[in-house]
VOPAGU-2260 file (C-alpha; in pm, 1 decimal, decimal comma):
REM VOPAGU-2260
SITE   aa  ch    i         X         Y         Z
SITE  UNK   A    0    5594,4    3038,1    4051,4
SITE  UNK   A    1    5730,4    2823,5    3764,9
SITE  UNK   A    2    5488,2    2568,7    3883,5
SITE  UNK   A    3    5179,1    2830,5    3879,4
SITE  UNK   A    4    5228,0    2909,0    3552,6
SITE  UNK   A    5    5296,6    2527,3    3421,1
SITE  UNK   A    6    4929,7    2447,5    3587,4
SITE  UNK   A    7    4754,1    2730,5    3441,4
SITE  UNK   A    8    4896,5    2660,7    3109,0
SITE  UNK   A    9    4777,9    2258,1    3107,0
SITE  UNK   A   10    4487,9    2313,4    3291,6
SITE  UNK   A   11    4261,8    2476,3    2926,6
SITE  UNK   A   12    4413,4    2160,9    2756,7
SITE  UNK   A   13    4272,1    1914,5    3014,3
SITE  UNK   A   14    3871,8    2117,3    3020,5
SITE  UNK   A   15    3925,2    2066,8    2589,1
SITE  UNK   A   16    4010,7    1667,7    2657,8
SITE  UNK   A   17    3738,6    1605,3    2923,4
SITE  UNK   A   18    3486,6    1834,8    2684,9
SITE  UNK   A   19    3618,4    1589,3    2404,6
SITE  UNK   A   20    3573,4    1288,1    2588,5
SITE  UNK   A   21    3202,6    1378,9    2721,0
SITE  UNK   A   22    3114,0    1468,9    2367,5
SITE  UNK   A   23    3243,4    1112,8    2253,4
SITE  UNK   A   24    2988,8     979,7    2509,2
SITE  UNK   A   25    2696,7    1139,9    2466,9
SITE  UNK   A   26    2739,1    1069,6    2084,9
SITE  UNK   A   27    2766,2     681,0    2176,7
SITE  UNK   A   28    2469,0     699,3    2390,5
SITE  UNK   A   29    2254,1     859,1    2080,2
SITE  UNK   A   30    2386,2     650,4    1860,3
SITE  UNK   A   31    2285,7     330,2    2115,8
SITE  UNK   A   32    1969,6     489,5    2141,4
SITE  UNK   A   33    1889,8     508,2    1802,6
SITE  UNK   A   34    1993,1     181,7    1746,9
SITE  UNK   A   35    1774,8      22,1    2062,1
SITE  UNK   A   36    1445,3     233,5    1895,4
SITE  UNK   A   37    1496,0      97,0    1543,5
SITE  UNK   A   38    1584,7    -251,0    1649,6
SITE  UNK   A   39    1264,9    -242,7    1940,0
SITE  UNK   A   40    1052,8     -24,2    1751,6
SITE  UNK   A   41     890,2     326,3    1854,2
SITE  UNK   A   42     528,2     341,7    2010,8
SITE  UNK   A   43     376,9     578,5    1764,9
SITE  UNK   A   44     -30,3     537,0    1850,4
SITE  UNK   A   45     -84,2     890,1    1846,5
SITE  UNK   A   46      83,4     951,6    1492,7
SITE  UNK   A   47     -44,8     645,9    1316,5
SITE  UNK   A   48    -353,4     720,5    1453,2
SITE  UNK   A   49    -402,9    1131,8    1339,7
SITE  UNK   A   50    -283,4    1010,8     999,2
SITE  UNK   A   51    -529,6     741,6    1000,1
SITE  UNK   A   52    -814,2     969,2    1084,7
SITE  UNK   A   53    -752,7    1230,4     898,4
SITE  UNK   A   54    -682,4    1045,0     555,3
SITE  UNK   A   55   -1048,2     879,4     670,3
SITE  UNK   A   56   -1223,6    1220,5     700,4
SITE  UNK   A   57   -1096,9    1367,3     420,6
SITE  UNK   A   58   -1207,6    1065,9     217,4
SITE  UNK   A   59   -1545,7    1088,3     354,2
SITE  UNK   A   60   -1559,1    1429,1     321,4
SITE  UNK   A   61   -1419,6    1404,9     -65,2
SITE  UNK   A   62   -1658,4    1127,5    -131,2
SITE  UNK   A   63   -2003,6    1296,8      76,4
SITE  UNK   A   64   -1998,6     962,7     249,3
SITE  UNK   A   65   -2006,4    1076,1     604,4
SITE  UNK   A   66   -2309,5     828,4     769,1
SITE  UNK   A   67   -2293,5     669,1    1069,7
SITE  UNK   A   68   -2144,1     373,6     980,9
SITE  UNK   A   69   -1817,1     573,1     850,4
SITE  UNK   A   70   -1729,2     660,2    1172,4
SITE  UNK   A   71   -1336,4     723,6    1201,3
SITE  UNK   A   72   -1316,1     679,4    1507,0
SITE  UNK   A   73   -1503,3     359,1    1499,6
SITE  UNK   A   74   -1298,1     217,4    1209,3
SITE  UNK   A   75    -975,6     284,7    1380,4
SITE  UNK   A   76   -1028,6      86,1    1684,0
SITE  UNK   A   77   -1221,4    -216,8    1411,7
SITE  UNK   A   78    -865,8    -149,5    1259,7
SITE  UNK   A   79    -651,9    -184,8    1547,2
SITE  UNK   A   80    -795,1    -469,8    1675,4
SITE  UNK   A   81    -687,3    -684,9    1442,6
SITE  UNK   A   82    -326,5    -650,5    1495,8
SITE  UNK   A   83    -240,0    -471,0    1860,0
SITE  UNK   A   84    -138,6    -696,1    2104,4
SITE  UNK   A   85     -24,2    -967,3    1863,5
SITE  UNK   A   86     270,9   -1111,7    1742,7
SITE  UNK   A   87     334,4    -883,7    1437,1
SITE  UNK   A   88     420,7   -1210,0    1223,4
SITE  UNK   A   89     119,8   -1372,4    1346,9
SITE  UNK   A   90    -152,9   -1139,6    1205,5
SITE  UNK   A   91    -306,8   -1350,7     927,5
SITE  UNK   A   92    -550,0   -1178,4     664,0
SITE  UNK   A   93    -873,6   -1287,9     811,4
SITE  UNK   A   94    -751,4   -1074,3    1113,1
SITE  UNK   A   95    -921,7    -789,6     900,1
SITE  UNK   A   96   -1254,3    -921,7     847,1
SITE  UNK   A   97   -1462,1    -734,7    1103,8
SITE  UNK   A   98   -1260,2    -441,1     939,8
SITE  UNK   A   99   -1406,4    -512,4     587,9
SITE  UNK   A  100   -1741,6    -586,9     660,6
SITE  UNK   A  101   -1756,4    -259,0     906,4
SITE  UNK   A  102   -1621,0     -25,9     574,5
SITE  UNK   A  103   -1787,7    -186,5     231,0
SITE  UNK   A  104   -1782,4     -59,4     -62,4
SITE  UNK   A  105   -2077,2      13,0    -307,0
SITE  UNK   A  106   -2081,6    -190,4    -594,6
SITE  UNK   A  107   -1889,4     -16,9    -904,5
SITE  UNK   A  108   -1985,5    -222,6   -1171,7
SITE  UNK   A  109   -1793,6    -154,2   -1497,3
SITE  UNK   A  110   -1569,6     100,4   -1367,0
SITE  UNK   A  111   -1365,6    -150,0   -1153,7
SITE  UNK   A  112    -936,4    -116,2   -1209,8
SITE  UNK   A  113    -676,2    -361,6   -1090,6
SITE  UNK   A  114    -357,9    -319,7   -1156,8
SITE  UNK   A  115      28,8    -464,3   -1137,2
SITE  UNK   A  116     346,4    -294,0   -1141,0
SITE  UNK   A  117     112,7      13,1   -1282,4
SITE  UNK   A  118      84,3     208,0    -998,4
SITE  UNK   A  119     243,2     504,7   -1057,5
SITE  UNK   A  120      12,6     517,6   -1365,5
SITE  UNK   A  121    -261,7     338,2   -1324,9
SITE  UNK   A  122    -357,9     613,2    -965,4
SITE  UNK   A  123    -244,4     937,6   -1191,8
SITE  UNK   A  124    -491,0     819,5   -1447,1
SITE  UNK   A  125    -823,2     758,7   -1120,6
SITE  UNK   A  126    -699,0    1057,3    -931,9
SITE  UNK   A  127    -795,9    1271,2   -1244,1
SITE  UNK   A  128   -1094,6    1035,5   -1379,7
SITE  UNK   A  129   -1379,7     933,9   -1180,6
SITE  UNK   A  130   -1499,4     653,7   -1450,3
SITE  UNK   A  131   -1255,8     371,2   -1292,7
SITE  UNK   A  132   -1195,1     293,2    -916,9
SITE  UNK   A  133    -850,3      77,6    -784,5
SITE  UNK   A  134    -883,7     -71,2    -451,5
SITE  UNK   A  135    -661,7     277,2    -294,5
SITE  UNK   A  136    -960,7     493,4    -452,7
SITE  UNK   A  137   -1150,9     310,9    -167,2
SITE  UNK   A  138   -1175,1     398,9     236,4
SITE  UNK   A  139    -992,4     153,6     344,1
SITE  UNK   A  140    -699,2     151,3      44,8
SITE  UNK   A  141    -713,4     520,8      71,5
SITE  UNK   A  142    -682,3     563,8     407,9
SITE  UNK   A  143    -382,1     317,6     475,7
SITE  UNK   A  144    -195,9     333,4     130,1
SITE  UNK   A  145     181,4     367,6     185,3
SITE  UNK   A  146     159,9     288,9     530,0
SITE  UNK   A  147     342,5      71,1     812,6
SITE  UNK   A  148     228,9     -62,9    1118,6
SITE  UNK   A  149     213,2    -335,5    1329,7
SITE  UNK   A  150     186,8    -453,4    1742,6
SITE  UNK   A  151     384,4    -631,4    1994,3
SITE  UNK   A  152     262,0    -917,9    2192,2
SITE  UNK   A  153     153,2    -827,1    2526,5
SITE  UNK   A  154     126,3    -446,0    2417,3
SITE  UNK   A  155    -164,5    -230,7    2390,1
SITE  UNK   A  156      63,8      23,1    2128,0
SITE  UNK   A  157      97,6      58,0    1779,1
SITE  UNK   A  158     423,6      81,8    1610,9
SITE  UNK   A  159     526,4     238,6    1279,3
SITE  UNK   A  160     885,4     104,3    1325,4
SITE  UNK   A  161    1047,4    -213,3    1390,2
SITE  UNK   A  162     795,3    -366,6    1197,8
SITE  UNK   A  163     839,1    -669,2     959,3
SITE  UNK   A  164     846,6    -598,3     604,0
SITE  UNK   A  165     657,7    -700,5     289,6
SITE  UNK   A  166     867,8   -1031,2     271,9
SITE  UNK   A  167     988,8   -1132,4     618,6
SITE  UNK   A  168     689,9   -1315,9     696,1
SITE  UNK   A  169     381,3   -1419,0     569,5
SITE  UNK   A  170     119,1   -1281,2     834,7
SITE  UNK   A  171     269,0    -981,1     894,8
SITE  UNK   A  172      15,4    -662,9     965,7
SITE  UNK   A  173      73,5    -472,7     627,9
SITE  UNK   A  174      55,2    -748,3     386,8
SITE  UNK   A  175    -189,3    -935,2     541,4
SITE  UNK   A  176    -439,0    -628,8     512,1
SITE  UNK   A  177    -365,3    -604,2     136,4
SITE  UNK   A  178    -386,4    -970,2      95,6
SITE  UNK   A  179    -724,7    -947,5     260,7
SITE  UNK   A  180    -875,2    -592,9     122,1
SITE  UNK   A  181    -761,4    -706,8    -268,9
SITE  UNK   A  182    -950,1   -1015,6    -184,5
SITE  UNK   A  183   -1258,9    -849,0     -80,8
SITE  UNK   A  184   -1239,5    -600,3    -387,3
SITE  UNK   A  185   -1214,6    -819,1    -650,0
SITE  UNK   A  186   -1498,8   -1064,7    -507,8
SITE  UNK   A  187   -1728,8    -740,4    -588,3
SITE  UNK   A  188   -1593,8    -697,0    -934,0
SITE  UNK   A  189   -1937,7    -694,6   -1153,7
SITE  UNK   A  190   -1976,4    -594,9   -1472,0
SITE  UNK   A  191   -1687,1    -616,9   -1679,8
SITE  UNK   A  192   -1328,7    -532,1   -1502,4
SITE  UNK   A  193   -1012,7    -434,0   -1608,5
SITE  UNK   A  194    -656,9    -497,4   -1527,9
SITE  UNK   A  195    -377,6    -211,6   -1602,6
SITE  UNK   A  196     -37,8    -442,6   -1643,2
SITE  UNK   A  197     300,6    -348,2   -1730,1
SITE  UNK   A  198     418,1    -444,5   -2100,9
SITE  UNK   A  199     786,7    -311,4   -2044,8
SITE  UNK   A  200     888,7    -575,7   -1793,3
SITE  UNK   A  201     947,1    -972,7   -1889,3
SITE  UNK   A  202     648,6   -1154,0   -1680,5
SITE  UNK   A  203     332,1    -890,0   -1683,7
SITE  UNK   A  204     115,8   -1159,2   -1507,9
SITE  UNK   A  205     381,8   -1226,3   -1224,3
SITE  UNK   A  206     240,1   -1557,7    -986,5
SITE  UNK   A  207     386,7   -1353,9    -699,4
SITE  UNK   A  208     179,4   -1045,3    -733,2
SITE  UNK   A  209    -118,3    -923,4    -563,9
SITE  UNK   A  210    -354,8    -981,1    -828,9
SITE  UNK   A  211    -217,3   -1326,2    -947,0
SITE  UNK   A  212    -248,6   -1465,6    -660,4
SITE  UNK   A  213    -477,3   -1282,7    -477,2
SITE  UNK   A  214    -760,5   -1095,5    -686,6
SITE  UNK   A  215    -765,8   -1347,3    -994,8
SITE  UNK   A  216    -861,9   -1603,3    -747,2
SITE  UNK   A  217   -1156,7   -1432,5    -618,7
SITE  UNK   A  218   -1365,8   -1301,6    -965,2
SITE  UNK   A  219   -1668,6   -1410,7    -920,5
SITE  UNK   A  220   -1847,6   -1482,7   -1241,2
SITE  UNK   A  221   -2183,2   -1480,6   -1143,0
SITE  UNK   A  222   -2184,9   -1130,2   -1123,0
SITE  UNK   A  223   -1864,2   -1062,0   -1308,5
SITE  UNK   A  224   -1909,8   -1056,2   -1701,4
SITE  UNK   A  225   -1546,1   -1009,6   -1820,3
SITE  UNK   A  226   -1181,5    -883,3   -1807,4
SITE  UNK   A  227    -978,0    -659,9   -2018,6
SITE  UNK   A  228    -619,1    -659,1   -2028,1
SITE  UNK   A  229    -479,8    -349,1   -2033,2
SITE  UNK   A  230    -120,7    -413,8   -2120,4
SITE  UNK   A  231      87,5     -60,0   -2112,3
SITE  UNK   A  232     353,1     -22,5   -2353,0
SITE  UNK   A  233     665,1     279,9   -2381,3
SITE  UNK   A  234     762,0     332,5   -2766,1
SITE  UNK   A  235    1038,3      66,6   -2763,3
SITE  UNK   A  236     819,0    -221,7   -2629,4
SITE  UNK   A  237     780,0    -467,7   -2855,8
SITE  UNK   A  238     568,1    -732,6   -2637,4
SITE  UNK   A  239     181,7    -850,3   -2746,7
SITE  UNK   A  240    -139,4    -953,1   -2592,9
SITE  UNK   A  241     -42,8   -1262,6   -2849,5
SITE  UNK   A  242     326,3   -1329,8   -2762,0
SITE  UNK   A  243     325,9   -1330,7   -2392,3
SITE  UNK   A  244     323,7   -1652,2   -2247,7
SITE  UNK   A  245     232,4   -1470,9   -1906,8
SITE  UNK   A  246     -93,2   -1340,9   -2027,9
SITE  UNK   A  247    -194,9   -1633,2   -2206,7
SITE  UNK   A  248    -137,5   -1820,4   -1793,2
SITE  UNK   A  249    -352,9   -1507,8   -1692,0
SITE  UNK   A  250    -641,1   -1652,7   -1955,1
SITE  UNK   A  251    -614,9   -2000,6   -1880,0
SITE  UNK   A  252    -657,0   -1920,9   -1478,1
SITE  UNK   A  253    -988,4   -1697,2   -1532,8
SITE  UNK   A  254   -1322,3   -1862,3   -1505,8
SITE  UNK   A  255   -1379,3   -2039,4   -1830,0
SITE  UNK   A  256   -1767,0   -1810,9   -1774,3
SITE  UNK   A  257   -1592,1   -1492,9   -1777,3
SITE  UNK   A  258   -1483,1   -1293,7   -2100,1
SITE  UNK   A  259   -1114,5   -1301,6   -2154,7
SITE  UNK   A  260    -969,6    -964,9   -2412,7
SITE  UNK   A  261    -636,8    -765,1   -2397,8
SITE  UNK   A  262    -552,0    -409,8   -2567,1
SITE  UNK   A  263    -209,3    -260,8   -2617,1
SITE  UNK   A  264    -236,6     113,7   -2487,4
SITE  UNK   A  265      92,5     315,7   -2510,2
SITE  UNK   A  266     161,4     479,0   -2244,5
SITE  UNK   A  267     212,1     813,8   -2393,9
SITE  UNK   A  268    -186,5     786,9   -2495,9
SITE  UNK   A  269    -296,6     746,6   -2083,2
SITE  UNK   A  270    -101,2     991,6   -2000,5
SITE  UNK   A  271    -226,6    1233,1   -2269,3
SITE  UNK   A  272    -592,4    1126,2   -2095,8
SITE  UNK   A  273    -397,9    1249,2   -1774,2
SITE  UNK   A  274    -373,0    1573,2   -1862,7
SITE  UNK   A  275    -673,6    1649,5   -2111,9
SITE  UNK   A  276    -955,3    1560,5   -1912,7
SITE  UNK   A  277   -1218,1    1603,8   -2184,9
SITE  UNK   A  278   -1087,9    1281,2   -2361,3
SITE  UNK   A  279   -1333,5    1078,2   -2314,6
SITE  UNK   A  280   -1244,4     788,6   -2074,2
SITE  UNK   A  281   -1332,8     535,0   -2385,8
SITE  UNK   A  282   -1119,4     724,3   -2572,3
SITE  UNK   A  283    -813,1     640,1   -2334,6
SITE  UNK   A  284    -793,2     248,8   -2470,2
């Protein structure tokens, strides 16, 4: 009887160990998993691909640019060609060329924008003002700003994880597009262009960035007149079109053909162009 009661006493305590120890377990194997998925990378076709086409259609739909040739279905596979089923470090820019020349853009002369470290900024300013146009006010930039992606060898998926980043490797999916599409953009530049660059940080004209190294290479000055510098400045800045030794590399690098001018513009005045829309858009800088 003493024994009864002994077993029925302990045997609560041994159900709350085993339900302890199984809990441990399945927590492990989550974790593991987890860990596997981000390390491997998670097919994710159908997701990248719904965002894909829907940020296309409601570009073309935005823009009354639905023809034939701005099919989103047809620009999706031209997009995933150029990456699926290759080594996601091995994906170099002129991967995306039938890409580019399937989804052109019309000429915008004089109302072209580049920008550097003015992002934030530089899209708060085009998504309220139609009179400039940045490469992400464009299908393609539109459509696949903010986005990862990349393929596997041997795989006929698209992943949205376990991809290389910005700086692991040169080729990589992501900036390989960018590399290419900023290339493509600023061979169109006509007219005169401008260039939105930050004046609160030491190098505005950074060698590393996009449009160092990328778009300032590709102006074309037969159909390119000139460049303005838009150098963006807080209250506290003291930096000049003058002083900077970074701008003055910018000038030197540009076409000798093509017309070279800067303008401080405070920051406070964009933004004041942000949110009064009958400002003029020549009355911005």
């Amino acid at each position: 009887m003493v024994y009864t009661e002994i077993n029925r006493t302990s045997s609560p305590k041994r159900r709350n160990h085993l339900l302890i120890c199984l809990c441990v377990v399945l927590m492990a194997i989550v974790i593991l998993s987890v860990t596997l998925g981000l390390t491997l990378g998670t097919s994710s076709s159908s997701s990248l691909k719904a965002t894909f086409t829907n940020r296309c259609q409601t570009y073309l739909k935005d823009n009354g640019a639905t023809t034939s040739q701005n099919d989103c279905e047809k620009i999706w596979e031209s997009f995933k060609q150029a990456f699926v089923g290759r080594n996601p470090c091995d994906v170099p820019p002129d991967a995306y060329d039938s890409l580019l020349h399937r989804v052109s853009h019309d000429p915008a002369c004089n109302r072209m924008l580049f920008w550097s470290k003015t992002k934030e900024i530089v899209h708060a300013f085009t998504e309220k003002r139609s009179c400039y146009l940045t490469l992400e006010d464009t299908l393609l930039g539109f459509t696949l700003d903010g986005l990862t992606w990349c393929g596997k060898n041997e795989s006929q998926e698209t992943f949205t994880t376990g991809c290389p980043g910005w700086s692991d490797c040169v080729n990589n999916p992501v900036r390989s597009f960018w590399n290419g599409a900023s290339a493509a953009f600023a061979a169109s530049a006509c007219g005169d262009a401008s260039v939105m660059l930050n004046g609160s940080i030491d190098m505005p004209f950074n060698p590393t960035s996009i449009f160092a190294s990328v778009e300032v290479k590709h102006f074309n000055s037969s159909i390119m007149n000139g460049l303005t510098v838009l150098l963006v400045t807080k209250e506290t800045d003291t930096k000049t079109c003058g002083s900077d030794a970074s701008l003055k590399d910018l000038q030197s690098q540009l076409d000798p053909k093509l017309k070279y001018t800067c303008k401080i513009v405070p920051q406070s005045k964009i933004k004041n162009c942000i949110s009064q829309p009958q400002i003029a858009c020549g009355d911005c800088w």
